[in-house]
C-alpha positions as CSV (number, residue, x, y, z in Angstrom):
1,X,94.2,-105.4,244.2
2,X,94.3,-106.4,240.7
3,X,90.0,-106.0,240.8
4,X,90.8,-102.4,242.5
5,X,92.9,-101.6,239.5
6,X,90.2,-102.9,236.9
7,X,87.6,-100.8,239.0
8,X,89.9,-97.6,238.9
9,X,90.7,-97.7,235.1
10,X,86.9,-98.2,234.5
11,X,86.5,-94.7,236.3
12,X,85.7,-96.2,240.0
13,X,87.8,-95.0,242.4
14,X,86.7,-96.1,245.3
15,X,86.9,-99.6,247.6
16,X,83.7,-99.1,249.7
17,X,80.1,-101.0,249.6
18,X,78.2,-98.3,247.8
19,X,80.6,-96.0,245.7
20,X,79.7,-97.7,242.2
21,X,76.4,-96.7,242.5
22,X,77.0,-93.3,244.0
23,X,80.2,-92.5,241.4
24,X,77.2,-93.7,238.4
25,X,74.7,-92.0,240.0
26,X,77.1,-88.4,239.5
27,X,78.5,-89.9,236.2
28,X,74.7,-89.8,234.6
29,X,73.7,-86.3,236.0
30,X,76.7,-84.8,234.7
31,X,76.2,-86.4,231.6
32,X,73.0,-85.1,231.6
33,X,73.6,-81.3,232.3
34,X,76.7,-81.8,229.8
35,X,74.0,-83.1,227.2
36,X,76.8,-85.4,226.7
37,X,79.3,-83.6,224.9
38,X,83.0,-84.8,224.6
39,X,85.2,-82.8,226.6
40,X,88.3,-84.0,225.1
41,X,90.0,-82.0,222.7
42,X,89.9,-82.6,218.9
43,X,86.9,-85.4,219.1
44,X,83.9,-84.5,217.6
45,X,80.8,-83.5,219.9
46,X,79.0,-86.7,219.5
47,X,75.0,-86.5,218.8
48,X,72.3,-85.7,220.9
49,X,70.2,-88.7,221.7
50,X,67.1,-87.1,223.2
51,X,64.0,-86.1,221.4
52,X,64.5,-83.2,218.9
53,X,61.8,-81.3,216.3
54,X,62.2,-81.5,212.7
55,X,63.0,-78.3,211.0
56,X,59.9,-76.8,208.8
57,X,59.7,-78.1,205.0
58,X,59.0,-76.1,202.5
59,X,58.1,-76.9,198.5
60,X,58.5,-74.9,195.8
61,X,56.0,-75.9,192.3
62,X,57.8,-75.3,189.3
63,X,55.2,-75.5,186.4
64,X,56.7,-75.5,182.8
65,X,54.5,-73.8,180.2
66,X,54.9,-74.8,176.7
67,X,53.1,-73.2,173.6
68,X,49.6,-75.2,172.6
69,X,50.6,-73.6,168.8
70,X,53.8,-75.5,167.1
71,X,56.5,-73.7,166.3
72,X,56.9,-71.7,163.0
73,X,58.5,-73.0,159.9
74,X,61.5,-70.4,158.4
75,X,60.5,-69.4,155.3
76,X,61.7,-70.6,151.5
77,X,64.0,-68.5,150.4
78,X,63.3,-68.5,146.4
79,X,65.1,-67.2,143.4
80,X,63.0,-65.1,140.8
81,X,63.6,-64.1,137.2
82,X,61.3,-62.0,135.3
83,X,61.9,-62.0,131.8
84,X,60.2,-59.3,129.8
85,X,60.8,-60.4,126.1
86,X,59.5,-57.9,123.6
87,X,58.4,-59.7,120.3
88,X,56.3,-58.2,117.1
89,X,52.9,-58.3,117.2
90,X,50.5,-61.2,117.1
91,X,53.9,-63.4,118.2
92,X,52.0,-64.5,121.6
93,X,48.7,-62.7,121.5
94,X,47.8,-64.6,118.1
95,X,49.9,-68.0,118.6
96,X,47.3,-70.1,119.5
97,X,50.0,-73.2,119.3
98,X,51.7,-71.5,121.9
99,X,48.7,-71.1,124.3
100,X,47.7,-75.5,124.0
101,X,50.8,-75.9,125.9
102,X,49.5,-73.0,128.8
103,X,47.4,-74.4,131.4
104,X,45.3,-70.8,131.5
105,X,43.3,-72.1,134.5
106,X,46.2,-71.7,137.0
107,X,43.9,-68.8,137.8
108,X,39.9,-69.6,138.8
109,X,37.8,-69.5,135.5
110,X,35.8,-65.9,136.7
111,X,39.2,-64.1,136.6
112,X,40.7,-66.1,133.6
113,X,37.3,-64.3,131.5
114,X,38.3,-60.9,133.3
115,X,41.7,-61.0,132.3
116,X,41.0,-61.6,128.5
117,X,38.2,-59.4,128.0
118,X,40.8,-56.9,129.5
119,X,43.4,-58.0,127.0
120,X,45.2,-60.0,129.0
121,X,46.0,-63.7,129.4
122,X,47.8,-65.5,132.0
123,X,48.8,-69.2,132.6
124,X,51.6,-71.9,133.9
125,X,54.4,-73.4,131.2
126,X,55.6,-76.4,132.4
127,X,59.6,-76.9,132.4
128,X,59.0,-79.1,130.0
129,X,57.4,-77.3,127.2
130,X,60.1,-74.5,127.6
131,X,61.5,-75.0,124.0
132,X,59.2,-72.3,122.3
133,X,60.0,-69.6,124.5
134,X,64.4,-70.8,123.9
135,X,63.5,-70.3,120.2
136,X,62.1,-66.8,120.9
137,X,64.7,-65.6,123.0
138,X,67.3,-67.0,120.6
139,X,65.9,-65.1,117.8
140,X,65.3,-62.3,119.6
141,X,68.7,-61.9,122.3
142,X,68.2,-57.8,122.3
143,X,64.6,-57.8,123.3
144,X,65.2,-59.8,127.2
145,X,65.5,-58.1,129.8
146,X,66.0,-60.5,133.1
147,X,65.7,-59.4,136.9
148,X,66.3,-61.4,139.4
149,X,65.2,-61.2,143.2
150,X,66.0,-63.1,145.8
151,X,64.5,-63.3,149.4
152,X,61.5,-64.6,151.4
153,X,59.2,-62.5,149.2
154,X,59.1,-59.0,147.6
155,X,56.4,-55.8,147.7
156,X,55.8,-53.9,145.7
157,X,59.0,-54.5,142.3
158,X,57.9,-52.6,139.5
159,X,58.1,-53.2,135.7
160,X,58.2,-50.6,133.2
161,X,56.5,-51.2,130.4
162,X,55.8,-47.7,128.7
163,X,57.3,-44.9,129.6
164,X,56.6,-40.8,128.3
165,X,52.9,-41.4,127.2
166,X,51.7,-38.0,126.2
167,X,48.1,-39.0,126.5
168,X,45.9,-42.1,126.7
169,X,42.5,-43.5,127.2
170,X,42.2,-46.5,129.7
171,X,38.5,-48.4,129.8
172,X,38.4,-51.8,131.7
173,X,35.7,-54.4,132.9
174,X,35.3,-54.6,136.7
175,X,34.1,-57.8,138.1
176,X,30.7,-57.2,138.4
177,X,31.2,-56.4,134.3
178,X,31.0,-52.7,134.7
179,X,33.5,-50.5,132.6
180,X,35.2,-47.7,134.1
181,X,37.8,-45.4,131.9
182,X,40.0,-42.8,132.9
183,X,42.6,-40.5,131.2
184,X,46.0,-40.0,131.9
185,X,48.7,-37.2,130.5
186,X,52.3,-37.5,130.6
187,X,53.0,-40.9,132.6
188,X,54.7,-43.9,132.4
189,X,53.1,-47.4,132.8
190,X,54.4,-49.8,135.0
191,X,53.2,-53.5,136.4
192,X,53.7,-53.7,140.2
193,X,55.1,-57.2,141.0
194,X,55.0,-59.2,144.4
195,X,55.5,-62.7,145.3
196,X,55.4,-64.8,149.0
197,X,55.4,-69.1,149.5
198,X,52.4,-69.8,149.1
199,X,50.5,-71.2,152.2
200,X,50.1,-75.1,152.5
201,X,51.9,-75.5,149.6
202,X,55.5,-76.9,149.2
203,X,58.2,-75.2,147.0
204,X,55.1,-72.7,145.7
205,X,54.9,-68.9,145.5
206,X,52.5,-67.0,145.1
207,X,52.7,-64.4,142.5
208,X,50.8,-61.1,142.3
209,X,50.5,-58.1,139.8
210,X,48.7,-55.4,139.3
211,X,48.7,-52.6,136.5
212,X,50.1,-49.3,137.4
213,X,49.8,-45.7,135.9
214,X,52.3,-42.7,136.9
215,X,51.0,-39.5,135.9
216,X,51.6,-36.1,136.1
217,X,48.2,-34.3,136.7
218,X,47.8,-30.9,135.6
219,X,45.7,-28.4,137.1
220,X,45.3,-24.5,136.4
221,X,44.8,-21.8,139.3
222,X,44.1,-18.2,139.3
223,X,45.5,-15.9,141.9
224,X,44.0,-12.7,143.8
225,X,45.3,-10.8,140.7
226,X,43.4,-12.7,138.4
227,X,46.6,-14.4,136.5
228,X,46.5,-18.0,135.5
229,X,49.3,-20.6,137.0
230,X,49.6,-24.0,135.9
231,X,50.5,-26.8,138.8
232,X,51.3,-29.9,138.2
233,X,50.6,-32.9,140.7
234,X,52.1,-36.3,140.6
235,X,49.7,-39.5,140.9
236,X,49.9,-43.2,141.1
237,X,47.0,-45.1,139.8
238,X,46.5,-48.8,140.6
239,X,44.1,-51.0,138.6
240,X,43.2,-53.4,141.3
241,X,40.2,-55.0,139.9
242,X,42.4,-57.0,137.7
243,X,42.8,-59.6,140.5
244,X,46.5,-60.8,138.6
245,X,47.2,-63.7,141.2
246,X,48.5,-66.7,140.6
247,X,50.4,-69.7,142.5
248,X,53.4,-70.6,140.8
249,X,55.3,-74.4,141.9
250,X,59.0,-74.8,141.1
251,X,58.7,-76.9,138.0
252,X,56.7,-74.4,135.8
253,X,56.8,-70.7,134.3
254,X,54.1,-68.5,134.7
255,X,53.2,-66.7,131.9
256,X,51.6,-63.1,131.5
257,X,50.8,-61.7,127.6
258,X,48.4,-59.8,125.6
259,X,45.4,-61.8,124.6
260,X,43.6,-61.1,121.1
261,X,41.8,-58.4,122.9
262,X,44.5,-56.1,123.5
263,X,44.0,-54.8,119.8
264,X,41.3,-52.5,121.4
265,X,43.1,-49.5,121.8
266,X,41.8,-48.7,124.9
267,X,42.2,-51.7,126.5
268,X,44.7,-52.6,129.8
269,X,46.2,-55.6,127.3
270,X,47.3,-52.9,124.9
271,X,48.3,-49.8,127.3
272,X,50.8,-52.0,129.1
273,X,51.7,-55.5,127.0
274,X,52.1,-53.0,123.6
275,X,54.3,-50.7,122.6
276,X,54.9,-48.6,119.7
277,X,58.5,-49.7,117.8
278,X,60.7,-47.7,115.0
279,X,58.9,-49.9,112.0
280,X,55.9,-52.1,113.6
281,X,53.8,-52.1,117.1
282,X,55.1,-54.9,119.5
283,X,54.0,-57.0,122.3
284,X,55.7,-58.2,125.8
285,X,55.6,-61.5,127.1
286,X,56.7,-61.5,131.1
287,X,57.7,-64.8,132.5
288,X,58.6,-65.4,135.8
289,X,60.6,-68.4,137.1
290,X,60.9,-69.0,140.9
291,X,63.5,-71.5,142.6
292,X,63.5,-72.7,145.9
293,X,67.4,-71.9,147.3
294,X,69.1,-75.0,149.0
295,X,72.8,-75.0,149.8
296,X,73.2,-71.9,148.0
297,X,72.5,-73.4,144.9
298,X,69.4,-73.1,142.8
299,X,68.6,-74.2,139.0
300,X,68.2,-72.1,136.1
301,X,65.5,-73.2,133.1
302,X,66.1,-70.3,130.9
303,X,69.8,-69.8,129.6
């Protein structure tokens, strides 16, 4: 009996030769049709054991494509004064002590000899050799006037120099030593100033000018009844061959003056680094001073 029992809560029921392996026999076919899934509720269907097919795999390439070319630098921001000082005549144009402190070959030696046989001489001041141009200042604190710019670089800022010329005679040497002259009435001369850093070099801009004439052109007209009319046109007149161009570092002032030239009337030295005064001719000296901004903060040479 107690083997019966053992039989019956194993799941076979019966006492006859034979039964186990008929009641197994049943067991494993309903299993099979079943594909063995619980039938008691709240288990889990437990997993099928036969042979099953993997799902398809599929890969997605992700290729990440970086610039060959680094990135680019922000520009300097500078800070640039332009000082135009107006002094009496000869002050700079005839101060040769002056000009042993000017290194005049900041610009290549084929446009240093253009500039002065145009009247005009350029070169770096260190910060250094700053105490002439303090002196002249000092004695002279009515003749500065100072703008300042500030940015990654500027096109085009223009200078006055003269303004209301009733009439004047221009002649200046090309680069290939030609002269060329021109004639302007009622205009106003002006130097056109730009500036950007200068490439591959660090805390260095480079500066650019170029002469600049604003005229009024007039021109006389006769109509279908024969009567004369006057029209007047206004022009702009650059003087590109003067190739002004200079690379200026943080630690030095660039200079721009009339050389001993400009005491040819018709010369570019004398039509825009002269001016006629109330008692004696004068002269302009531009200087131009450019700091590199950090913080906020930048340094001033020239108080």
């Amino acid at each position: 009996m107690k083997a019966l029992r053992e039989q019956s809560r194993n799941g076979i029921v019966t006492g006859k030769p034979g039964g186990v392996l008929r009641v197994a026999t049943l067991l494993s076919t309903a299993l099979a049709m079943t594909g063995c899934r619980s039938s008691l509720p709240g288990k889990a269907n437990a997993p099928a054991t036969g042979p099953t097919t993997a799902p398809a795999m599929s890969y997605v390439v992700t290729t990440e494509i970086k610039p060959l070319d680094p990135r680019q630098a922000i520009p300097a921001m500078f800070q640039v004064e332009v000082y135009q000082i107006l002094l009496p005549i000869g002050s700079i144009s005839r101060n040769e002590e002056f000009w042993k402190r000017v290194d005049e070959y900041a610009v290549d030696v084929a446009t240093h000899d253009l500039l002065l046989k145009n009247g005009v001489r350029v070169g770096l001041l260190h910060e250094r050799d700053m105490q002439p141009i303090k002196r002249l200042i000092e004695q002279n604190p009515t003749q500065v006037q100072r703008s300042t710019l500030i940015g990654h670089g500027a096109k085009d800022a223009e200078l006055e120099m003269n303004r209301e010329v009733d009439f004047q005679n221009i002649f200046f040497f090309s680069p290939d030593n030609q002269v060329s002259g021109r004639t302007f009435e009622n205009c106003t001369n002006a130097v056109t100033f730009s500036f950007e850093p200068a490439i591959r070099s660090v805390n260095t801009l480079r500066v650019s000018f170029c002469p600049t004439v604003r005229a009024v052109r007039r021109r006389l007209e006769f109509t279908a009844m024969n009567q004369e009319v006057e029209k007047y046109n206004a022009i702009t007149d650059r003087l590109y061959d003067m190739n002004l161009r200079a690379d200026l570092p943080s630690d030095c002032a660039l200079i721009v003056a009339p050389s001993a030239e400009s005491s040819r009337e018709s010369s570019v030295g004398h039509a825009f680094f002269t001016r006629p005064g109330s008692a004696e001719r004068q002269e302009y000296l531009l200087m131009v001073i450019a700091r590199p901004m950090q913080e906020g903060r930048v340094r001033t040479t020239v108080k």
